[in-house]
BANU-222503 format. One record per residue (C-alpha): x negated, y negated, z; residue in three letters. Coordinates in pm, whole numbers, padded with zeros to 5 digits, always signed. Layout:
// BANU-222503
XYZALA ...
END
This chain:
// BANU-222503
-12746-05606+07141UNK -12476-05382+07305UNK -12502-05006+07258UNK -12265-04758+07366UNK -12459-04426+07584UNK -12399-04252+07221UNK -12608-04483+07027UNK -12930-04539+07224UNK -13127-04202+07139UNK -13083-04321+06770UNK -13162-04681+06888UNK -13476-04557+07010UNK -13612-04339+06769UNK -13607-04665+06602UNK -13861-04816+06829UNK -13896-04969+07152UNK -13732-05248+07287UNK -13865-05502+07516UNK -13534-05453+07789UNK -13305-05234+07846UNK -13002-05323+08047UNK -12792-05049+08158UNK -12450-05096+08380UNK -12150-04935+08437UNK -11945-04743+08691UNK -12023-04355+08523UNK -12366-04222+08764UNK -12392-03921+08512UNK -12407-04173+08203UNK -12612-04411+08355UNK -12865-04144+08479UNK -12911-03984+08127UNK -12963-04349+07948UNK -13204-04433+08205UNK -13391-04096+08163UNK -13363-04132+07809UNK -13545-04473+07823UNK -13808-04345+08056UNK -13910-04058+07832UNK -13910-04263+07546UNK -14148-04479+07711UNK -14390-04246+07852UNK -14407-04118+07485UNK -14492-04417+07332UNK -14754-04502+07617UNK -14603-04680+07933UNK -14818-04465+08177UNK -14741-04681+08483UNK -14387-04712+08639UNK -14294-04970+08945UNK -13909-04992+09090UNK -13799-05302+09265UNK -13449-05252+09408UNK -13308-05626+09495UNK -13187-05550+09855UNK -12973-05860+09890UNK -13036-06235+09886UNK -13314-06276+10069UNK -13517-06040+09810UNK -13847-06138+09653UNK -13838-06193+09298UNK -14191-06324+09342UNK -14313-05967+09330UNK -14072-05840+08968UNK -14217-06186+08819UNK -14609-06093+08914UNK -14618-05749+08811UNK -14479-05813+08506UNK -14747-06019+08449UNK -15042-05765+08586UNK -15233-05585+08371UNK -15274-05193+08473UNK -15624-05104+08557UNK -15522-04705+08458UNK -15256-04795+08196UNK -15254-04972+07921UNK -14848-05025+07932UNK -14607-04993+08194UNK -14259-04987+08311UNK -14085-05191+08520UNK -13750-05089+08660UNK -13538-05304+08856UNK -13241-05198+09026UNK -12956-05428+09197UNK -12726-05206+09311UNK -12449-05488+09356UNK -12480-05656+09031UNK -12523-05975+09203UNK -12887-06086+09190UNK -12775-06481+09332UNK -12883-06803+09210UNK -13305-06726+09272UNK -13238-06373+09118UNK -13068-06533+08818UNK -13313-06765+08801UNK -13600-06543+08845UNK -13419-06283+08564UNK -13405-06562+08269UNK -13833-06650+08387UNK -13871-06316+08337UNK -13688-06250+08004UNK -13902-06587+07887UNK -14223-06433+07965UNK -14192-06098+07829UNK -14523-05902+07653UNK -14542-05606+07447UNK -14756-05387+07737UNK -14432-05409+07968UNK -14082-05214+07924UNK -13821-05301+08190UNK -13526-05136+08266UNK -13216-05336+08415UNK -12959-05098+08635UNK -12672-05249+08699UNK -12297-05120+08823UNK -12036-05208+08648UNK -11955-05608+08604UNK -11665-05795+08518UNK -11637-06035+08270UNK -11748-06363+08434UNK -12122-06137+08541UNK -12153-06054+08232UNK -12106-06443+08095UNK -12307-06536+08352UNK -12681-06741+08202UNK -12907-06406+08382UNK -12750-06126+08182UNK -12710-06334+07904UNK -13073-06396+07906UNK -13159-05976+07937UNK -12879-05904+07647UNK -13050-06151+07443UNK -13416-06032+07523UNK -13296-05674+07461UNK -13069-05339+07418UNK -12779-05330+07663UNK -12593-05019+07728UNK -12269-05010+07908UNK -12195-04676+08070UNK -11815-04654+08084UNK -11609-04402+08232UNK -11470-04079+08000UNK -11132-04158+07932UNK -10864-03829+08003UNK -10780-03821+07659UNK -11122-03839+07601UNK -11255-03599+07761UNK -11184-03246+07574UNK -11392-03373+07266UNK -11652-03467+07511UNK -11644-03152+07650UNK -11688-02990+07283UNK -11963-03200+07196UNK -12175-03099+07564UNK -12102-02716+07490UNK -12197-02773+07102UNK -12525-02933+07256UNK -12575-02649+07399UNK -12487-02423+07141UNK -12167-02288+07279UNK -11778-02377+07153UNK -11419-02274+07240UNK -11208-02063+06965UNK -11068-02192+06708UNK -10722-02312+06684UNK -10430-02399+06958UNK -10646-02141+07162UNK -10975-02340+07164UNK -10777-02674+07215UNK -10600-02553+07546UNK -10948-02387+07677UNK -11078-02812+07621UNK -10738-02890+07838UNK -10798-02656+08143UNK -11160-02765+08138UNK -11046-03080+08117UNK -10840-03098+08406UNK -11074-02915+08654UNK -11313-03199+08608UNK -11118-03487+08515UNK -11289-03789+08673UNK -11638-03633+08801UNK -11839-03606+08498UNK -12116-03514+08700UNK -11970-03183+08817UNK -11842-03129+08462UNK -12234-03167+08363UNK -12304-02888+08656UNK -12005-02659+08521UNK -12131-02719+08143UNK -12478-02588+08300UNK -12314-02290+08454UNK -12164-02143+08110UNK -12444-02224+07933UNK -12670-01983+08209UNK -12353-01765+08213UNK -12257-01677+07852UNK -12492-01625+07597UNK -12459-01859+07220UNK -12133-01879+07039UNK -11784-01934+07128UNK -11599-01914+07477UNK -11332-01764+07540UNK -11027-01935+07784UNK -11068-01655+08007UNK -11475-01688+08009UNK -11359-02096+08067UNK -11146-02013+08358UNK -11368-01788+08551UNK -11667-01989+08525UNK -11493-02350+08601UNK -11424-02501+08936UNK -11137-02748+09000UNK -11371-03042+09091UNK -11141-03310+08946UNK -11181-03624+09145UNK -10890-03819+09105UNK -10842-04263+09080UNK -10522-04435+09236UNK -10572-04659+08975UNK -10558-04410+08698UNK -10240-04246+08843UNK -10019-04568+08753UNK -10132-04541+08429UNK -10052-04153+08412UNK -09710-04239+08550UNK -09700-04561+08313UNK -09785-04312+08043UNK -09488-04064+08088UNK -09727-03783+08167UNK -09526-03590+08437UNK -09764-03308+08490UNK -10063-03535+08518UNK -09887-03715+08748UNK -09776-03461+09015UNK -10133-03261+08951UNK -10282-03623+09078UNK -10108-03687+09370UNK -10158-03314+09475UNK -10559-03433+09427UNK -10544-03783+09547UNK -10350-03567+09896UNK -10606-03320+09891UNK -10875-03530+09877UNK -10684-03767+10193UNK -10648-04088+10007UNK -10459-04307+10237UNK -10146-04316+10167UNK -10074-04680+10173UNK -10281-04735+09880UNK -10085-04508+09621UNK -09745-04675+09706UNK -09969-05022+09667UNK -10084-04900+09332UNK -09721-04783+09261UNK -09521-05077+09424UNK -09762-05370+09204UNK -09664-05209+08872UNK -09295-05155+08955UNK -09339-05579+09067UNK -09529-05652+08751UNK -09253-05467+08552UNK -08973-05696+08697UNK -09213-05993+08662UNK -09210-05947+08323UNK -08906-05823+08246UNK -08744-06133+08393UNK -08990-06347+08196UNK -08857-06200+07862UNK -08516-06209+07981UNK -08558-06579+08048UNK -08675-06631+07639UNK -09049-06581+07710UNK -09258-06364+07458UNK -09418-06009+07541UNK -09763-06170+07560UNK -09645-06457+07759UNK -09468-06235+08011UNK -09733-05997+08063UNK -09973-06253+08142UNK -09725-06383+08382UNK -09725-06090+08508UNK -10094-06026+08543UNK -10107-05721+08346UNK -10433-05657+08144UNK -10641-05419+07980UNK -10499-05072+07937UNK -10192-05135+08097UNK -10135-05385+07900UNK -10081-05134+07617UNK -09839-04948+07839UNK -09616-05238+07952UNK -09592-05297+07593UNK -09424-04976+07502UNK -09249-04927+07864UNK -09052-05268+07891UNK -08838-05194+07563UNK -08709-04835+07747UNK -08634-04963+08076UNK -08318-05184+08178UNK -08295-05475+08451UNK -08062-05220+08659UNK -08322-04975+08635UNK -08611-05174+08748UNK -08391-05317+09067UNK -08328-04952+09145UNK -08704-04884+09141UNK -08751-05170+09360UNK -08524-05074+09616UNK -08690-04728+09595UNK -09054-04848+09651UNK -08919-05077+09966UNK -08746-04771+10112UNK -09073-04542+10028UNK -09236-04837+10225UNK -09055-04786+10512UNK -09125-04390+10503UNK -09473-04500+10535UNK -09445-04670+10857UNK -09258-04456+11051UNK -08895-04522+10969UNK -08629-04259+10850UNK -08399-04316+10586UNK -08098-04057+10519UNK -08158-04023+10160UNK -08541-03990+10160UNK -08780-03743+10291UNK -08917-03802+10629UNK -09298-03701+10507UNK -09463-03943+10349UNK -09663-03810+10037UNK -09321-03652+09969UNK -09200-03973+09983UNK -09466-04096+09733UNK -09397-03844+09479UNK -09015-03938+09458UNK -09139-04273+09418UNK -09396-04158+09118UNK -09107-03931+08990UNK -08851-04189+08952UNK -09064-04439+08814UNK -09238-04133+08551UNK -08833-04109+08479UNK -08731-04461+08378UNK -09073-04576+08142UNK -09012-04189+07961UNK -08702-04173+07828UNK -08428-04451+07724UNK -08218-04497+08042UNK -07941-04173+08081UNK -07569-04127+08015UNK -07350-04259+08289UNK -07253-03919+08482UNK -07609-03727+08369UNK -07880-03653+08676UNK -08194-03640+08468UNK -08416-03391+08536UNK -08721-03588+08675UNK -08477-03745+08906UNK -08332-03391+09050UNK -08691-03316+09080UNK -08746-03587+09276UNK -08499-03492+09480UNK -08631-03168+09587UNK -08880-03129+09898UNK -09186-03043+09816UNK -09342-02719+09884UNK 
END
């Protein structure tokens, strides 16, 4: 049975399960399920705890299958945790994981940690075996637009809230921001207000002493920002991803591949092929799926040969080579690049004559 990280404390007041499988790519999520788990066990009587962690391929699954047959000369239950920290336990481990799930008694809870797996893991016959044999929890990241009523729901935990009103919503927004992609250091500056500031609501300005700007920030996420339209987000993130030195050859990789998979699939369509065709000609999935979706109708075939030019020339600002129109630096480079891009999927293309305003932005040196 798949749970989301929401619906496991109700899931367990309902009674034990025999496995729990936990995996995902969100440490603060994953840590509070697995604590969860553990102190729902201990409660119902698993004094005894043993932690494998499968080291590689040469690991010895003989031990996991033995003690999960052992009785506990101090306990009458206990639980097993095993932990394989690449999510790739091989053909013995996969082996050794369906034994295991076949053998399974009521004086033994295991726990499964796992990192996040892609679709062909999680088809494969080893977790299929532990999903069937139990709860599974996947542990995904907080989305941004997420993450203000997440935010609200920790502080109401807690038995604090923002104001009412546009007031409250843009206290969510700043807090939002500051810790946009580290929930754990939004967990440590929900902790702070909560030893800061007594019951009740918070003000912005309470907010804005209290919070750090921990935001950690994803390449990957920034082409959907820019995808998105969202020109703020976008130029806050590549002031982060700088900050934080993210190589620069990555962002314009990030950039570059969706300004190819654009003309991919823009040329598919313009050829007679449908949307859903193109994009998966295009190799465009998931979220920015959504986003190509709403993006191709806006954006013309002059456009996107324009952007292409633009991310070969920001290429060549990367390596060393000057070009009269572009700046010689390179992350300013990047964020004309992000700019013009932000420019064509958020707004129908402009009237011949009209510089639009992203573009004379983009323009500009940055300071």
């Amino acid at each position: 049975m798949q749970l989301r990280p929401d619906q496991l404390a109700a899931q367990l007041a309902r009674g034990l399960k025999a496995v729990y499988t936990v995996h995902g790519d969100e440490p603060l999520l994953a840590q509070e399920a697995g604590d969860a788990i553990r102190a729902a066990a201990r409660n119902a009587g698993y004094g005894e705890r043993k932690v494998f962690t499968v080291s590689g391929a040469h690991f010895d699954w003989s031990g996991v299958l033995g003690a999960s047959q052992a009785m506990s000369l101090f306990a009458e239950r206990q639980l097993i945790e095993i932990r394989i920290p690449n999510g790739k336990p091989g053909k013995d481990g996969s082996e050794a994981l369906q034994r295991y799930c076949e053998g399974l008694n009521d004086d033994v809870l295991t726990i499964v940690h796992l990192p996040k797996l892609d679709r062909q893991q999680q088809q494969g016959a080893w977790f299929t075996a532990l999903d069937a044999a139990g709860i599974t929890v996947r542990v995904d990241p907080i989305e941004r637009r997420a993450l203000p009523q997440w935010l609200a729901q920790r502080l109401a935990a807690q038995g604090q809230r923002v104001e009412d009103g546009e007031t409250g919503q843009r206290t969510l927004a700043f807090f939002a921001d500051r810790v946009e992609g580290n929930l754990l250091a939004a967990h440590q500056e929900l902790q702070k207000l909560a030893l800061l500031y007594p019951a009740g609501a918070l003000s912005f300005e309470q907010v804005e002493a209290a919070v750090l700007n921990v935001a950690r920030y994803d390449v990957f996420k920034l082409g959907e920002a820019v995808l998105a339209g969202q020109t703020a987000r976008v130029l806050r993130m590549l002031d982060g991803l700088r900050a934080e030195g993210e190589a620069t050859v990555l962002v314009h990789w990030t950039l570059a591949g969706d300004i190819l998979s654009l003309k991919a699939a823009h040329d598919a369509m313009a050829s007679g092929k449908p949307l859903p065709v193109a994009l998966r000609e295009a190799r465009v999935w998931g979220l920015k799926e959504r986003l190509f979706e709403r993006v191709l109708p806006l954006i013309s075939a002059h456009q996107i040969a324009h952007l292409v030019e633009a991310a070969s020339t920001c290429d060549g600002v990367i390596k060393g080579l000057k070009h009269p129109d572009w700046p010689l630096e390179p992350w300013d480079a990047i964020r004309r690049l992000a700019l013009l891009l932000t420019q064509a999927v958020a707004a129908p293309p402009p009237k011949r004559g009209q510089a639009p305003l992203l573009l004379r932005l983009a323009l500009e040196p940055h300071g």
